[in-house]
N, C-alpha and C positions, 0 to 999 in steps of 0.2 A: 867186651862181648865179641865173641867169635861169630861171624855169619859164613853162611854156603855161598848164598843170591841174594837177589834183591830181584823183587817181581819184575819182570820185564817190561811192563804195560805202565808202569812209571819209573822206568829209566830214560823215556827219552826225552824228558826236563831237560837234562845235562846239553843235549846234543842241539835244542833249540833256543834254548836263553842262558845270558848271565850266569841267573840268578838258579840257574837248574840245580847244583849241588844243594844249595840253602831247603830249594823244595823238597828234593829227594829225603834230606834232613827232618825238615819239619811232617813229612809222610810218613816213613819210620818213626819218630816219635811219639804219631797220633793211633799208629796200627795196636790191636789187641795184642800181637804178638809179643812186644817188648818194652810195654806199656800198661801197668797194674791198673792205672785208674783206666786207661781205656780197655783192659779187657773186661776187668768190673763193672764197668758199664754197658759191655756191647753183652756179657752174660746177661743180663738183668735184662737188658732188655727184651732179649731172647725168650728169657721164662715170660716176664709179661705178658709178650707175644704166643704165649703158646708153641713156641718152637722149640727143637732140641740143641740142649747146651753137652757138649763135649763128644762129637760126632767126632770122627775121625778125619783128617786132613794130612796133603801133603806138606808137613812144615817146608820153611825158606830159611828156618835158622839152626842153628846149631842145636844138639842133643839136648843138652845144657839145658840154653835157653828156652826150648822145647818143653822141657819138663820142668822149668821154672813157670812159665804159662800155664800150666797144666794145675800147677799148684792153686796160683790163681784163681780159678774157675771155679776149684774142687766143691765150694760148696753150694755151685749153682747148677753143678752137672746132674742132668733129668734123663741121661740115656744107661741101656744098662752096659759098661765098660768091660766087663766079665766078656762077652758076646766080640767082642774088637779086638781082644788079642791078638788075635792073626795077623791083622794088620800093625796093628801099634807095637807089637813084640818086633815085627822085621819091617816096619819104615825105614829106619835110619844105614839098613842095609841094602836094600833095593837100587840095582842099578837106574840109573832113569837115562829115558831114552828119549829125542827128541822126537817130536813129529817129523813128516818127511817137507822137505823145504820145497816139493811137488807132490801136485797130484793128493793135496790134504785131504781137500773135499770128496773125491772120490774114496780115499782111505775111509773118510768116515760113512759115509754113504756105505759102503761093505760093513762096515761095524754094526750100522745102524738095522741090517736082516736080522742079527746074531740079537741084538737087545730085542727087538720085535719078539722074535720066537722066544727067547728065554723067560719075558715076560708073560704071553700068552700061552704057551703050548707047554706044560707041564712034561711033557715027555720029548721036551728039543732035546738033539742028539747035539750038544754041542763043542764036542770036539771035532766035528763032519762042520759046524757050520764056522767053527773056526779056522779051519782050510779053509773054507771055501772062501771064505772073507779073505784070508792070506792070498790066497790065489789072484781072485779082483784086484783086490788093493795091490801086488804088486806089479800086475799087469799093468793096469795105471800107471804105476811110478814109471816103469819099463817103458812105454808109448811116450808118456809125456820126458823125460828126461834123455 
């Protein structure tokens, strides 16, 4: 199996114990990702719960594997998939971009006008409030860095 990443928020096993490779191991194993019986069960659960199964995500693995998981799922998926193409047709193309390594919080503090308005005010102008967010946000970066 080909990987891109590995979540970053349990990478850092490796860097504090031992035994950190073994954990990282046994995490991938247990993840729905690359994992039939656990994604079958974390589906299942999901409909139980009244949740939606096959929402769109940024995968961490390979195409492949991506759409092996997907397979998996297929007959527990409750959203309508038709509606996510846009997304799911150009995931695996999308550059990604990290956050800024300053000045996060204020970056998203400017984001967070843009989602305000776009939720509530049906006629946000939001290409105006995406400058303006761009603006803040990198004045921020600019002051702090």
């Amino acid at each position: 199996m080909k990987l891109f990443s590995v979540c970053s928020s349990r990478c850092w096993f490796h860097r504090v114990s031992p035994d950190g490779p073994k954990k990282i191991a046994r995490w991938l194993l247990s993840t729905p990702c690359i994992s039939r019986p656990a994604a079958e069960k974390n589906a299942q659960t999901q409909v139980a719960s009244k949740q939606p199964v096959g929402t769109p995500e940024l995968p961490i693995f390979s195409q492949e594997q991506y759409q092996t998981y997907q397979g998996w799922i297929k007959s527990y998926v409750n959203v309508p998939l038709d509606q996510m193409t846009s997304f799911t047709g150009n995931v695996f193309n999308a550059k990604l971009v990290n956050e800024p390594a300053i000045a996060t919080q204020d970056v998203y503090k400017s984001l967070d006008t843009v989602v305000q308005a776009v939720l509530t005010d049906k006629n946000a102008n939001i290409d105006s409030l995406l400058n303006d967010a761009n603006t803040k946000a990198q004045r921020a970066i600019d002051a702090a860095g």
